[in-house]
C-alpha positions in Angstrom: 139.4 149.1 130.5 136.6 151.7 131.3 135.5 151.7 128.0 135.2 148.5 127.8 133.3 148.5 131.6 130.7 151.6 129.9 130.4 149.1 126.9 129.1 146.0 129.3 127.2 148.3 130.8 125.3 149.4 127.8 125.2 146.2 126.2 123.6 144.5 129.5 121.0 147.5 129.8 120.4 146.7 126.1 119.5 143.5 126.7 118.0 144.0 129.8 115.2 145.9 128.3 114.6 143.4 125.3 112.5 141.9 127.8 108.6 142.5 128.4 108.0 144.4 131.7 104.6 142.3 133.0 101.9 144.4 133.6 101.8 145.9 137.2 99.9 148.5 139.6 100.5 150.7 142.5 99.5 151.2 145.7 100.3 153.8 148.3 101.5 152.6 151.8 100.0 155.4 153.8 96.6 156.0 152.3 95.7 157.7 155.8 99.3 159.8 156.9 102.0 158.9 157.4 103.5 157.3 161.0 106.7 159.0 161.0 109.0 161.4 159.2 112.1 161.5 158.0 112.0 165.3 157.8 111.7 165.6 153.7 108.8 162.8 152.7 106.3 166.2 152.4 104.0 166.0 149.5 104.7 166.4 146.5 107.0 164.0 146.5 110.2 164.0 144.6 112.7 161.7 143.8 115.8 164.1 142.5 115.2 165.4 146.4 115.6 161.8 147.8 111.9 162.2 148.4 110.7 158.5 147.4 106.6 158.1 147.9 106.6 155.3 150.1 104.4 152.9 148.1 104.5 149.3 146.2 104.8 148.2 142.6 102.7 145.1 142.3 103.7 142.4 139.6 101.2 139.3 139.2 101.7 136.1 137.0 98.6 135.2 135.3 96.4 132.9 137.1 96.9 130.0 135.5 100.6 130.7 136.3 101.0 131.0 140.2 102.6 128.9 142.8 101.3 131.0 145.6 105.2 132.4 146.0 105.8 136.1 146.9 108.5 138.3 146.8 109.3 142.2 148.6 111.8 143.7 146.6 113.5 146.0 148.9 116.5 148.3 145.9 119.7 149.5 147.5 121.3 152.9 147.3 123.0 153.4 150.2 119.9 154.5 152.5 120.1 157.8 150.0 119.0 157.1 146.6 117.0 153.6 145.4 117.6 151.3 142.6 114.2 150.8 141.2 115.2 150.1 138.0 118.3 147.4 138.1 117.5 146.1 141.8 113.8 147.0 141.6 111.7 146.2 138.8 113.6 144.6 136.5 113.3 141.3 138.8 109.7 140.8 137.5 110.9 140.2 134.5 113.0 137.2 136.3 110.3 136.0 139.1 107.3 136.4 137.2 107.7 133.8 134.3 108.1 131.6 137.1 104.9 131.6 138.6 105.9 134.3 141.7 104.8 137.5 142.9 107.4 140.3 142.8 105.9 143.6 144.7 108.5 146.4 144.3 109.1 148.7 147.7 109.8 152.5 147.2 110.9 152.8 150.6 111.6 156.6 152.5 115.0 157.4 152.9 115.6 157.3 157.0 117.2 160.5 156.9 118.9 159.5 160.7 115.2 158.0 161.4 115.9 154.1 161.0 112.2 153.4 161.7 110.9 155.6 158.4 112.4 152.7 155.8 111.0 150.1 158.7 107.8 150.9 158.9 107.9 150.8 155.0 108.7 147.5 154.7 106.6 146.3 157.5 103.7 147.9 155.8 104.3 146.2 153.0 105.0 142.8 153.9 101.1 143.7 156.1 99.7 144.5 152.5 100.6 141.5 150.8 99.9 139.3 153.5 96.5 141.1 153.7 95.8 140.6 149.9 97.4 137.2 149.7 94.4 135.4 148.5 93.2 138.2 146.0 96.8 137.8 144.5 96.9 134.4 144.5 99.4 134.2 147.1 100.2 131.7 150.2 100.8 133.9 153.1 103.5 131.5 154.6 105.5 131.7 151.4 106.4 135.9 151.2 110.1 136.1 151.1 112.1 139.3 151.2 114.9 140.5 148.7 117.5 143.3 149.2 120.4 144.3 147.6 123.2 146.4 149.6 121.4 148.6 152.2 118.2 147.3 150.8 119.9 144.0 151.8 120.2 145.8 154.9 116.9 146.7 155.4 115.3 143.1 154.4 117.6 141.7 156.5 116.5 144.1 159.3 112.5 142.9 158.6 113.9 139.3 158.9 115.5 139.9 162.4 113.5 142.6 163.6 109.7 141.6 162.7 107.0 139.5 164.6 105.4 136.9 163.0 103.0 139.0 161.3 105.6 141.0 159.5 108.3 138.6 159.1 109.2 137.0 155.4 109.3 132.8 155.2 112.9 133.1 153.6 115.1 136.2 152.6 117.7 136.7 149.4 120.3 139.1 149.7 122.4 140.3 147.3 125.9 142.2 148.5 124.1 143.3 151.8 125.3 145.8 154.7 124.3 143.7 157.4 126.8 144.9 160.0 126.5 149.0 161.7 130.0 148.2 163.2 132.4 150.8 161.6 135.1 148.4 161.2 132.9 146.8 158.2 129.8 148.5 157.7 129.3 150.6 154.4 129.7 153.8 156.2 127.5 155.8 154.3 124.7 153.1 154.8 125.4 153.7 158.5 125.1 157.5 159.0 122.0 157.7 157.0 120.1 155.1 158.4 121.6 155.7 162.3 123.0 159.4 162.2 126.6 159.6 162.6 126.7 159.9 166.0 124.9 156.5 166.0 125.6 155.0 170.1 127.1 151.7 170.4 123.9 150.1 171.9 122.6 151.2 167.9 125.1 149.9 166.2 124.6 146.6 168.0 121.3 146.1 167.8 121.1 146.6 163.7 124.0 144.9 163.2 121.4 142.2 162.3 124.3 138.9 162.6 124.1 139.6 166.3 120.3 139.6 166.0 119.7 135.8 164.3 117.7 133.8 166.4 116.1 130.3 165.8 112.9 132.1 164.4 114.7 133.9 161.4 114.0 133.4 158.1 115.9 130.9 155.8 118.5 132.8 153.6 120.5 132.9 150.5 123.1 135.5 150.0 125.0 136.6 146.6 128.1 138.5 146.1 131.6 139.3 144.9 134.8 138.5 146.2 136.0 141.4 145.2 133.4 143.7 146.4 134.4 147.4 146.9 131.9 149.1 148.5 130.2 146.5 151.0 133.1 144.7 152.5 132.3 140.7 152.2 132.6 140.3 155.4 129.2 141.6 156.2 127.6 138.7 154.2 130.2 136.0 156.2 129.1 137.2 159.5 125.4 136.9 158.7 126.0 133.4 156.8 128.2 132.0 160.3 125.2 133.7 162.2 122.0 131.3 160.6 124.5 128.4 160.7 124.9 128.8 164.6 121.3 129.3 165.1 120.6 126.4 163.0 118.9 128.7 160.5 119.0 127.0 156.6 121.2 129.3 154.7 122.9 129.1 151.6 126.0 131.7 150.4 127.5 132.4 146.8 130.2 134.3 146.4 131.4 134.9 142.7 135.0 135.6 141.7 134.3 138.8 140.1 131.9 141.9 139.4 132.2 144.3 141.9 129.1 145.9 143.7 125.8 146.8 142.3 125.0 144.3 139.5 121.5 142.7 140.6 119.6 141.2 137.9 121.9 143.3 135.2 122.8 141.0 132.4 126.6 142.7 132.3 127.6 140.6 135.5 129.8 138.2 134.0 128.2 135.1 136.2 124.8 136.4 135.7 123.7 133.2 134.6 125.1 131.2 137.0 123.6 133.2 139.5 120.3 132.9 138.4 120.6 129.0 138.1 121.9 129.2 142.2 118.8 131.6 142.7 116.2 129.6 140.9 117.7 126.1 142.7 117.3 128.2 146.0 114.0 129.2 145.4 112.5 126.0 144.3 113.5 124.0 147.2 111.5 126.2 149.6 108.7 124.8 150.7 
């Protein structure tokens, strides 16, 4: 059987990488310092230290080819590593061919310091919002996507953000959404609170109890049998919008574990992409 998983797994990175990357460019968040530290994001930075440069990846579609649709691509990792390949990047190759902006985040690690990968985000969703018409962009249609803590994190922007930060709708793929230690992806919760996290903490980024009628619209992905992120996180969040009234849409696939993103192994990749794309197109 775990051959067979390390065969999927190649396979789908095989085929993953058959398609074209579109052509991109980067931009540093904190041209001027930084606003806060996590204690290791010194110059030069290093990813094999968990020292991610906090800066964007911007993909455009060609002119002729945009619907004014953005999208901050916040990769998991447990608030200790990122993504950037599986949960990052390779989503331009899905979002671009349909007309919408995908701007990678390469977020700092919070390190106990929840407002370092904050203040990332934020920044970015400022930057895009700032450069909207340049990039062809309608500043009232920047969503947010995360994936596990990432998932976390976006949903975090979502709840925690004033207008001028906050996305117009929010996709989250097997997200911690919950700090409570009964659910929460425990690792995800000592990094981005500190283990000796208060209960006033915990509450306040357990980000179900923070929906309101002003958060985002939302579409969440997962497996049933998810072994890292309890389900239940995506549930509470889901009940959450439905209570506030919030439009919110939740897919939960039989299989595939944790971790799959836009990786063509998932066995129901394409029937996710079908629910993402329907999703998508009915925003406004």
């Amino acid at each position: 059987m775990k051959k067979l998983f390390t065969m999927l797994m190649l396979m789908g990175g095989m085929l993953v990488s058959k398609a074209q990357m579109p052509e991109s460019f980067d931009i540093d968040l904190w041209q001027n310092g930084l606003p806060n530290t996590n204690g290791i994001d010194h110059q030069p930075y290093n990813a094999e230290q968990r020292n991610f440069k906090p800066s964007i990846r911007v993909f455009l579609p060609e002119e002729g080819n945009r619907n004014g649709k953005a999208i901050l691509v916040c990769p998991g990792g447990g608030y200790r590593v990122l993504s950037l390949a599986q949960e990052g990047y390779d989503w331009a190759k899905e979002f671009v061919p349909q007309g919408i902006a995908t701007i990678v985040l390469s977020y700092r690690m919070p390190n106990g310091n929840k407002e370092v990968p904050m203040s990332d985000a934020k920044e970015a969703m400022r930057i895009i919002r700032e450069n909207a018409e340049k990039w062809g962009i309608d500043p009232q249609k920047v969503g947010i996507l995360g994936s596990s803590a990432g998932g976390h994190l976006a949903s975090t922007i979502a709840t925690h953000s004033d207008e001028a930060t906050r996305p117009n709708f929010q996709i989250l793929f097997y997200p911690v959404i919950s700090m409570d230690k009964s659910i929460t992806h425990m690792d995800s919760h000592n990094c981005f609170l500190g283990e000796n996290a208060t209960a006033e903490q915990e509450q306040e980024y357990s980000n179900h109890l923070q929906v309101n009628s002003q958060t985002p619209p939302a579409i969440i992905l997962l497996s049933d049998d998810d072994f890292l992120v309890p389900p239940a996180n995506s549930a509470e969040y889901y009940l959450a919008l439905k209570k506030a009234k919030v439009k919110a849409s939740m897919h939960v696939y039989p299989s595939g574990g944790h971790g799959w993103g836009c990786g063509k192994f998932f066995r129901y990749n394409k029937e996710m992409m079908q629910d993402l794309q329907i999703w998508i197109n009915q925003l406004p």
